[in-house]
MIZAMI-769371 format. One record per residue (C-alpha): residue number from 1; residue in one letter; chain; x negated, z, y. Coordinates in steps of 0.5 Angstrom, whole numbers, plus 500, padded with zeros to 3 digits. Layout:
<pos = NUM&code = A&unit = A&u = X&w = Z&v = Y>
...
//
This chain:
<pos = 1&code = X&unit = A&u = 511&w = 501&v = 484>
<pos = 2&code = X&unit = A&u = 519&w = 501&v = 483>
<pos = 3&code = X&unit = A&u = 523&w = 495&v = 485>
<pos = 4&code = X&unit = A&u = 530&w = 495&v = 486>
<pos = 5&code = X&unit = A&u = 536&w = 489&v = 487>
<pos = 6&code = X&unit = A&u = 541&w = 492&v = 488>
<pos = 7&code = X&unit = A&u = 542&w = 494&v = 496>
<pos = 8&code = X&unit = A&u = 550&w = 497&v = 495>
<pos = 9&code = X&unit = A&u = 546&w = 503&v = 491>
<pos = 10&code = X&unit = A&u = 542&w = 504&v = 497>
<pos = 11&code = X&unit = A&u = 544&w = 510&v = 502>
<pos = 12&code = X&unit = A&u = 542&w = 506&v = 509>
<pos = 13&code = X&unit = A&u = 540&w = 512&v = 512>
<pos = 14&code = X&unit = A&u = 538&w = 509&v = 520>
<pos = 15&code = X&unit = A&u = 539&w = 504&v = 523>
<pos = 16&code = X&unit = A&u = 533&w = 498&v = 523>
<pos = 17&code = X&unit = A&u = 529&w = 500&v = 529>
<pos = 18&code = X&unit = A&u = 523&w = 500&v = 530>
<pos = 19&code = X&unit = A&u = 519&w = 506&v = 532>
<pos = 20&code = X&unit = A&u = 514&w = 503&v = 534>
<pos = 21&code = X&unit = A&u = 513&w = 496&v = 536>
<pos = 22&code = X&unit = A&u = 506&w = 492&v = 534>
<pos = 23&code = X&unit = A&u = 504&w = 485&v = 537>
<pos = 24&code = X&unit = A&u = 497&w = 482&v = 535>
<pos = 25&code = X&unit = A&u = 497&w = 474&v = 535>
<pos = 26&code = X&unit = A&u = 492&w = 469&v = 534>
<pos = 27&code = X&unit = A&u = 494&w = 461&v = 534>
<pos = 28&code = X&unit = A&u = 496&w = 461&v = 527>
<pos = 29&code = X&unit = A&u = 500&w = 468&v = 526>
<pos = 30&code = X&unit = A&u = 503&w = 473&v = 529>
<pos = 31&code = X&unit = A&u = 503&w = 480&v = 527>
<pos = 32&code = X&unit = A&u = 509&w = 484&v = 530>
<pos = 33&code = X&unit = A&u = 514&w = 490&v = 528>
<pos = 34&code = X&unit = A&u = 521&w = 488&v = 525>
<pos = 35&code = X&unit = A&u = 527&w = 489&v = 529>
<pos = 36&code = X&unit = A&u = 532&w = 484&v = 526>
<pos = 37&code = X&unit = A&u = 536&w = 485&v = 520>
<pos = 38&code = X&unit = A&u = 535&w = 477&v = 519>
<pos = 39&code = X&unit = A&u = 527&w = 479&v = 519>
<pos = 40&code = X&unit = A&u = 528&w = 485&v = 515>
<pos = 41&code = X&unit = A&u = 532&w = 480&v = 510>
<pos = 42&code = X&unit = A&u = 527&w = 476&v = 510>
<pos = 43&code = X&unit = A&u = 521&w = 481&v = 508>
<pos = 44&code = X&unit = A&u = 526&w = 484&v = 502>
<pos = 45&code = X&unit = A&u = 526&w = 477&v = 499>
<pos = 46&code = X&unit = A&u = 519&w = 475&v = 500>
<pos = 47&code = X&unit = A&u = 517&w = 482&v = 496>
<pos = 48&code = X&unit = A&u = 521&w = 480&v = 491>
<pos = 49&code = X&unit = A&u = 518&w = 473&v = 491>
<pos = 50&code = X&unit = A&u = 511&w = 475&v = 490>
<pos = 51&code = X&unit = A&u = 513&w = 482&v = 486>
<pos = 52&code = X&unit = A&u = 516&w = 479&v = 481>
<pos = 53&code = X&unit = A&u = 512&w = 472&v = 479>
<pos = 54&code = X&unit = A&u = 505&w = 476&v = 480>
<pos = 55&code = X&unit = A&u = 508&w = 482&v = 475>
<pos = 56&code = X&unit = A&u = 511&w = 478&v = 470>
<pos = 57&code = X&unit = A&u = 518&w = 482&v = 471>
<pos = 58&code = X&unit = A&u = 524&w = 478&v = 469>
<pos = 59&code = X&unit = A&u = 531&w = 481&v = 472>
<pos = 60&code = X&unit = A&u = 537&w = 478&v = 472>
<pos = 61&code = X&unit = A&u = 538&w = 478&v = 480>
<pos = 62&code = X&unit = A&u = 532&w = 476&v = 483>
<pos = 63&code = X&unit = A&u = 534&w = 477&v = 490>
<pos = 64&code = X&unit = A&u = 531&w = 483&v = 494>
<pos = 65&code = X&unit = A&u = 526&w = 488&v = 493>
<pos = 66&code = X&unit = A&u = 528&w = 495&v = 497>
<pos = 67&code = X&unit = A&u = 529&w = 502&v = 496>
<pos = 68&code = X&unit = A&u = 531&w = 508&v = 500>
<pos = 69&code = X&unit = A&u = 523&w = 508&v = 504>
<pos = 70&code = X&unit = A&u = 525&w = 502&v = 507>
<pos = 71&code = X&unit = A&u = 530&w = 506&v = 512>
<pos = 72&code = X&unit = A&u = 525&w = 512&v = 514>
<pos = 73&code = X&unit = A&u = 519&w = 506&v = 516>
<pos = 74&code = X&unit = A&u = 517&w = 501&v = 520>
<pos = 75&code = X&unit = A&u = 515&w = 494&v = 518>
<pos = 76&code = X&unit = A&u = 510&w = 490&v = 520>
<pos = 77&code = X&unit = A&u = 510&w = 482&v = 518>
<pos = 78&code = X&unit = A&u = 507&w = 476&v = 519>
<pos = 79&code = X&unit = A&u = 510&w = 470&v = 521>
<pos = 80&code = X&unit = A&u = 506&w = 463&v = 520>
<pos = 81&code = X&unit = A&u = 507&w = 460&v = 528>
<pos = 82&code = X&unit = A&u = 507&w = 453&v = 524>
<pos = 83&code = X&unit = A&u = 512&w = 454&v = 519>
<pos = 84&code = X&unit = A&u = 516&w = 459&v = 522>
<pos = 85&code = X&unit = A&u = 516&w = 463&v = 516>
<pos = 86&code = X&unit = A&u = 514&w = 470&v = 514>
<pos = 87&code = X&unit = A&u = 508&w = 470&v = 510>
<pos = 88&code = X&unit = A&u = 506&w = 477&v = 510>
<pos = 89&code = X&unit = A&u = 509&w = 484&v = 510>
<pos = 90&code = X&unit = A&u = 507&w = 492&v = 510>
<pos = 91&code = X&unit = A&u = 511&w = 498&v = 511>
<pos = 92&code = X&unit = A&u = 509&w = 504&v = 515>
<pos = 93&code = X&unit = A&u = 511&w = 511&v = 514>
<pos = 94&code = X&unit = A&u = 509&w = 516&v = 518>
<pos = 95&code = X&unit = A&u = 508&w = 524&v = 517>
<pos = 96&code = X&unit = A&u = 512&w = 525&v = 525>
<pos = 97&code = X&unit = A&u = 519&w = 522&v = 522>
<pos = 98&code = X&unit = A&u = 519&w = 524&v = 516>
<pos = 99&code = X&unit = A&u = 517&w = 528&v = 510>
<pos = 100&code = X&unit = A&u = 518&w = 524&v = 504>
<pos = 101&code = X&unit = A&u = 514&w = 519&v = 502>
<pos = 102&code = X&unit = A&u = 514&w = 514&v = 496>
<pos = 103&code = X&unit = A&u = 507&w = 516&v = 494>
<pos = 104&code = X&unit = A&u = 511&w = 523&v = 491>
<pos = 105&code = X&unit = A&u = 514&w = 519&v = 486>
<pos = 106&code = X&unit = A&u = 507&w = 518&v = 483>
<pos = 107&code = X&unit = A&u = 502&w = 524&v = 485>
<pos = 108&code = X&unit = A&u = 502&w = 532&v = 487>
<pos = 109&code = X&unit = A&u = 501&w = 530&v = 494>
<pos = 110&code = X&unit = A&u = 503&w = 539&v = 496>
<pos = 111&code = X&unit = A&u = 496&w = 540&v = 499>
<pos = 112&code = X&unit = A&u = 494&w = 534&v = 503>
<pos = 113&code = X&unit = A&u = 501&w = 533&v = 506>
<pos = 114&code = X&unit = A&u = 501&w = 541&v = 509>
<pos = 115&code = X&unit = A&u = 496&w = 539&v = 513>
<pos = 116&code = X&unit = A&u = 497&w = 539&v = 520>
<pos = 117&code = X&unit = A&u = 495&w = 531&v = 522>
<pos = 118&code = X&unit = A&u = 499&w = 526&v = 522>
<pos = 119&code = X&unit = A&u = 498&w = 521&v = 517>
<pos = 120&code = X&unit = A&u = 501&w = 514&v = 515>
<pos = 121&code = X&unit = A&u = 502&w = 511&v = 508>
<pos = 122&code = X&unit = A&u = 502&w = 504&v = 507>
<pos = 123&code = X&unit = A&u = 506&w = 501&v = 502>
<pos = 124&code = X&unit = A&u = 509&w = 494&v = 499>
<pos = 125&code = X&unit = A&u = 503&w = 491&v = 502>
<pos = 126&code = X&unit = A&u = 505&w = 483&v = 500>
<pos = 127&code = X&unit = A&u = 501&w = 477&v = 502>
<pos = 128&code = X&unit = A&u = 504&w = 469&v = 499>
<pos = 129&code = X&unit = A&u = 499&w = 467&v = 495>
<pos = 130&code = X&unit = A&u = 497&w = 461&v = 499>
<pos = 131&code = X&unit = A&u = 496&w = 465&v = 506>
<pos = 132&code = X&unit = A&u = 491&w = 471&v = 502>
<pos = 133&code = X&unit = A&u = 484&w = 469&v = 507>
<pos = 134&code = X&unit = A&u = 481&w = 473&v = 510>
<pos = 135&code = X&unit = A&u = 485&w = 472&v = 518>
<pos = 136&code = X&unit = A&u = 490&w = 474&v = 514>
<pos = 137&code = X&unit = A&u = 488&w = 480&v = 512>
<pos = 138&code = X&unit = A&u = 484&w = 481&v = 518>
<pos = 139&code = X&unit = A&u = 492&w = 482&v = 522>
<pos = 140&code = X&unit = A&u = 494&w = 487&v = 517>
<pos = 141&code = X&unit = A&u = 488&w = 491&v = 519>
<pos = 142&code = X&unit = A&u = 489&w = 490&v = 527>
<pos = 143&code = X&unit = A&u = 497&w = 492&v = 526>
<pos = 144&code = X&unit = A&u = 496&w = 498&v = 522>
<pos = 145&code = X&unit = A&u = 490&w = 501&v = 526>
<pos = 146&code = X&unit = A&u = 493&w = 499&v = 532>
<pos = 147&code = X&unit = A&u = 499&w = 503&v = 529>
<pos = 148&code = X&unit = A&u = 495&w = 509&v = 528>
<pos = 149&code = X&unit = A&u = 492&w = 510&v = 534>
<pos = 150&code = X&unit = A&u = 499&w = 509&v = 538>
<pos = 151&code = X&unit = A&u = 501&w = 515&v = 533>
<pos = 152&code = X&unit = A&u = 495&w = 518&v = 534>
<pos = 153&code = X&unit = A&u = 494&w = 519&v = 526>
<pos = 154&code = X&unit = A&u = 488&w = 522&v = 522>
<pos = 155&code = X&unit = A&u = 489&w = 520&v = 515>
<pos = 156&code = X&unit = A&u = 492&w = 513&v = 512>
<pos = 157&code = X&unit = A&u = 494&w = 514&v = 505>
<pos = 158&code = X&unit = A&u = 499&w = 510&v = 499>
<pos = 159&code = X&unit = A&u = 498&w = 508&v = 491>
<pos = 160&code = X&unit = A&u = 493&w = 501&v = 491>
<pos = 161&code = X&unit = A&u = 495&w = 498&v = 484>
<pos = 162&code = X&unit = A&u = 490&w = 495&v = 479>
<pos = 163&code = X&unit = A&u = 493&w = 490&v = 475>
<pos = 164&code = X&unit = A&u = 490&w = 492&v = 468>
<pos = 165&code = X&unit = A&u = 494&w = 496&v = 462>
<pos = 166&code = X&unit = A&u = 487&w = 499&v = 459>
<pos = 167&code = X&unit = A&u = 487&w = 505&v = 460>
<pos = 168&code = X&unit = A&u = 479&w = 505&v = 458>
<pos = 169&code = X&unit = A&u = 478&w = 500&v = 464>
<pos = 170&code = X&unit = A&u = 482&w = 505&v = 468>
<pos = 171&code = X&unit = A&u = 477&w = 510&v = 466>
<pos = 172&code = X&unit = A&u = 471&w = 505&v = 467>
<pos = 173&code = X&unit = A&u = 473&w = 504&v = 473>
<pos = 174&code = X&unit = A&u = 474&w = 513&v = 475>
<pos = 175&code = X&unit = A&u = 467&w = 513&v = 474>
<pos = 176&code = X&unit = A&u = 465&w = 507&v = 478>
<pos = 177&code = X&unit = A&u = 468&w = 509&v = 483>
<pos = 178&code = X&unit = A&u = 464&w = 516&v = 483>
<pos = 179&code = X&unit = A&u = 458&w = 513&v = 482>
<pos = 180&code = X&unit = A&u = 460&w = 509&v = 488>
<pos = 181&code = X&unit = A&u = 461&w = 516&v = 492>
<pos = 182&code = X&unit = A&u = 468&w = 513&v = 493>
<pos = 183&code = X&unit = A&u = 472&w = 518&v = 489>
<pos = 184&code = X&unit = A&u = 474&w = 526&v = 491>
<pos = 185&code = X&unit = A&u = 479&w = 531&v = 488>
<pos = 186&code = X&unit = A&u = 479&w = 534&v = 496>
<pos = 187&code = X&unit = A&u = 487&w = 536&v = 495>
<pos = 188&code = X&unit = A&u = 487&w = 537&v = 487>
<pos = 189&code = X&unit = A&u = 491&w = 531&v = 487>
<pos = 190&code = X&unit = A&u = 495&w = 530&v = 480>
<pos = 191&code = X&unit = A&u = 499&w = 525&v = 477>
<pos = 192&code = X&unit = A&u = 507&w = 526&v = 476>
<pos = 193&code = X&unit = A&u = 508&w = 528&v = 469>
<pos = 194&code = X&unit = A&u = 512&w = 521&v = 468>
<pos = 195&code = X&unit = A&u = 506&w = 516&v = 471>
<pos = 196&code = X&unit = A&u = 500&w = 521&v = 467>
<pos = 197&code = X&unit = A&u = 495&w = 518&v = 463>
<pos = 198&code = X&unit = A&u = 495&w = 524&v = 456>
<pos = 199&code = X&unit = A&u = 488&w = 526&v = 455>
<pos = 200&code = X&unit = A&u = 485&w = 522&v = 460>
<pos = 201&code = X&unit = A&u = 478&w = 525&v = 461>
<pos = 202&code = X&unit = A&u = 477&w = 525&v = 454>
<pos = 203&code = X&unit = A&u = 478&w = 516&v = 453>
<pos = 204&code = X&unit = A&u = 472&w = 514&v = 453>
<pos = 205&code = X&unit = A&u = 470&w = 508&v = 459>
<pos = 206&code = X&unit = A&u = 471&w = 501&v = 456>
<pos = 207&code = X&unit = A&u = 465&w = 496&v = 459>
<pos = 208&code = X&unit = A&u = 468&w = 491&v = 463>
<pos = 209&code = X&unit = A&u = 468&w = 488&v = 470>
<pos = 210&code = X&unit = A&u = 475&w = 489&v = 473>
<pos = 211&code = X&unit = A&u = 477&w = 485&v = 480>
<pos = 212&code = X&unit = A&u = 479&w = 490&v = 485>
<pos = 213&code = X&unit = A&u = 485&w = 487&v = 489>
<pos = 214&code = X&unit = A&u = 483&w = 485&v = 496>
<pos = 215&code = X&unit = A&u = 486&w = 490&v = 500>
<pos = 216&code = X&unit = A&u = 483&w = 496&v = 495>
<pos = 217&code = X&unit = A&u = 476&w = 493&v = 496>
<pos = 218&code = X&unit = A&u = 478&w = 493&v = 503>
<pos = 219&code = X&unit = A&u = 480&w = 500&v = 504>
<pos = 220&code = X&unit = A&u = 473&w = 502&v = 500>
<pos = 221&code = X&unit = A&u = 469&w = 499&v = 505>
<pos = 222&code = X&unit = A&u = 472&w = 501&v = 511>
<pos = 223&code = X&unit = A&u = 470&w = 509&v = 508>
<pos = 224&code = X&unit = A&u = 476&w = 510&v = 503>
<pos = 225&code = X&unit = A&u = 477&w = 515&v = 497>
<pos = 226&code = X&unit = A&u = 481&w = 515&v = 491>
<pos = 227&code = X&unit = A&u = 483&w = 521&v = 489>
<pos = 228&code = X&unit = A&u = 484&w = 523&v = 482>
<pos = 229&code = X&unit = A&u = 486&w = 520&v = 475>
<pos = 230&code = X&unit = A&u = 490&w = 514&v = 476>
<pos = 231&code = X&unit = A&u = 498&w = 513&v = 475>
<pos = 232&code = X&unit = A&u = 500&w = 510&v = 469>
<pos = 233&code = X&unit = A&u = 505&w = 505&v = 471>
<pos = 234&code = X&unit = A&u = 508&w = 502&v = 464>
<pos = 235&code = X&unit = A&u = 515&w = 497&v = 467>
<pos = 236&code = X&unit = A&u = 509&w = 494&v = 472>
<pos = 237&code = X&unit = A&u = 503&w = 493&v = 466>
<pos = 238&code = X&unit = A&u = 498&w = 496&v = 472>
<pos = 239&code = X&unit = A&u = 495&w = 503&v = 474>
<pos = 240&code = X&unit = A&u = 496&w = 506&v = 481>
<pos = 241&code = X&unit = A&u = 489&w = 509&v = 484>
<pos = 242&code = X&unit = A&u = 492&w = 514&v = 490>
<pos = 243&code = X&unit = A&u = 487&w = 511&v = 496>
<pos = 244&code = X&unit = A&u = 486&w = 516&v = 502>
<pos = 245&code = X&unit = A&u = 482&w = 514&v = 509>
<pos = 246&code = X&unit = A&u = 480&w = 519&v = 513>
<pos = 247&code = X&unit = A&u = 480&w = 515&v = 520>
<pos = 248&code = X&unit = A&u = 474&w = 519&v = 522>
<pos = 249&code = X&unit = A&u = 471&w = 518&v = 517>
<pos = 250&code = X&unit = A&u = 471&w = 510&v = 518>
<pos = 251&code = X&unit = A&u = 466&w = 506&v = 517>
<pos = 252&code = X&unit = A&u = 462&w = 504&v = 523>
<pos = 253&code = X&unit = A&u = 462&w = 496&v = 522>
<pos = 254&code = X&unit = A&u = 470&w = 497&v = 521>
<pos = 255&code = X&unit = A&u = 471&w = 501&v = 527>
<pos = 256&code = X&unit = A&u = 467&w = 496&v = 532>
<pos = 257&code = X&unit = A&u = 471&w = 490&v = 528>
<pos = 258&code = X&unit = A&u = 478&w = 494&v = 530>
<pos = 259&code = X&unit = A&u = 478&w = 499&v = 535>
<pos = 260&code = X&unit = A&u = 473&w = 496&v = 540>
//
């Protein structure tokens, strides 16, 4: 993950309207697509907030956290009806608008983005700490699915962080993950030469129980894979797992929670 708070260096490459417009409610949140700049201000603040306090970052202006994905995206948010307030935020990048994705950044994707179907990366998911239940989590699912459908995608895709700096634990967690059968090397996806963990087949695993974070657990259970080693990502203290979901490979529970 790379934060930025400077929004002078950022080149504004379209204007922030939404590509497609999402709506779910329940009676205590509503999920819809940004499409004001006073929204779109308040998501930026809300990633900076979360992603800075929960990573342990110190920077001198703790303001926004934006980058030059955030203009060839939609954004989903998630207001608290009571409070009026944002408490929740993704960001969709779908393959039909654009073909450059934060996830290049980290892994070789050439094999899995050449092919045909549409995908959507996830990313900068970011949940304030007391609205992390399972309703909230629920909308997130309802809003990205019913994106993919009205995009008719195939694949949902982008980097899940764990937050360890143990590279044996890394790798406890690959074998896990294989054991589990939640693990492929379908598109020979590598990590960049900047994130790659040097020698890591020959680290040995360290025997340690490691707490998945929410929505990579989630992720698991609706039928995703993680591809290949992780990334290492030393200015965030975390390894990043690249997670694809191959929506015609979803699990049946999820698809009868989310799509009927």
């Amino acid at each position: 993950m790379q934060l930025n708070t400077d929004v002078s260096r950022i080149k504004v490459n379209r204007r922030l309207e939404p590509f497609i417009n999402i709506l779910v409610e329940t009676p205590r949140y509503l999920l819809k697509t940004v499409d004001q700049f006073s929204e779109f201000n308040e998501v930026l603040k809300l990633r900076a907030d979360v992603f800075f306090e929960e990573y342990g970052i110190e920077a001198a202006a703790k303001a926004l956290d934006i980058d030059e994905f955030d203009f060839q995206c939609d954004h989903l948010m998630i207001i608290d009806r009571q409070k009026q307030k944002i408490v929740g935020t993704y960001r969709v990048l779908c393959s039909k608008f654009t073909d450059h994705f934060y996830s290049e950044t980290e892994f070789d994707l050439k094999n899995f983005i050449q092919t045909k179907e549409i995908k959507l990366e996830l990313g900068r998911a970011c949940i304030s700490l007391e609205h992390r239940r399972g309703a909230v989590l629920n909308l997130l699912w309802k809003g990205i699915l019913q994106y993919a459908q009205k995009m008719n995608a195939r694949y949902l895709f982008g980097c899940s962080s764990v937050k360890t700096e143990s590279f044996s634990e890394a790798k406890s967690l690959c074998l896990d993950l294989k054991i589990q059968g939640a693990h492929s090397n379908k598109w020979n996806i590598q990590t960049t030469p900047e994130f790659s963990i040097p020698e890591f087949s020959s680290i040995e695993p360290k025997e340690s129980f490691i707490e998945l974070p929410p929505l990579l657990r989630s992720y698991l259970k609706a039928g995703a894979k993680v591809h290949g080693d992780p990334a290492y990502d030393a200015s965030f203290h975390c390894h990043d797992f690249l997670t694809i979901l191959d929506l015609k490979e979803m699990s049946s529970l999820y698809e009868k929670k989310y799509f009927t």
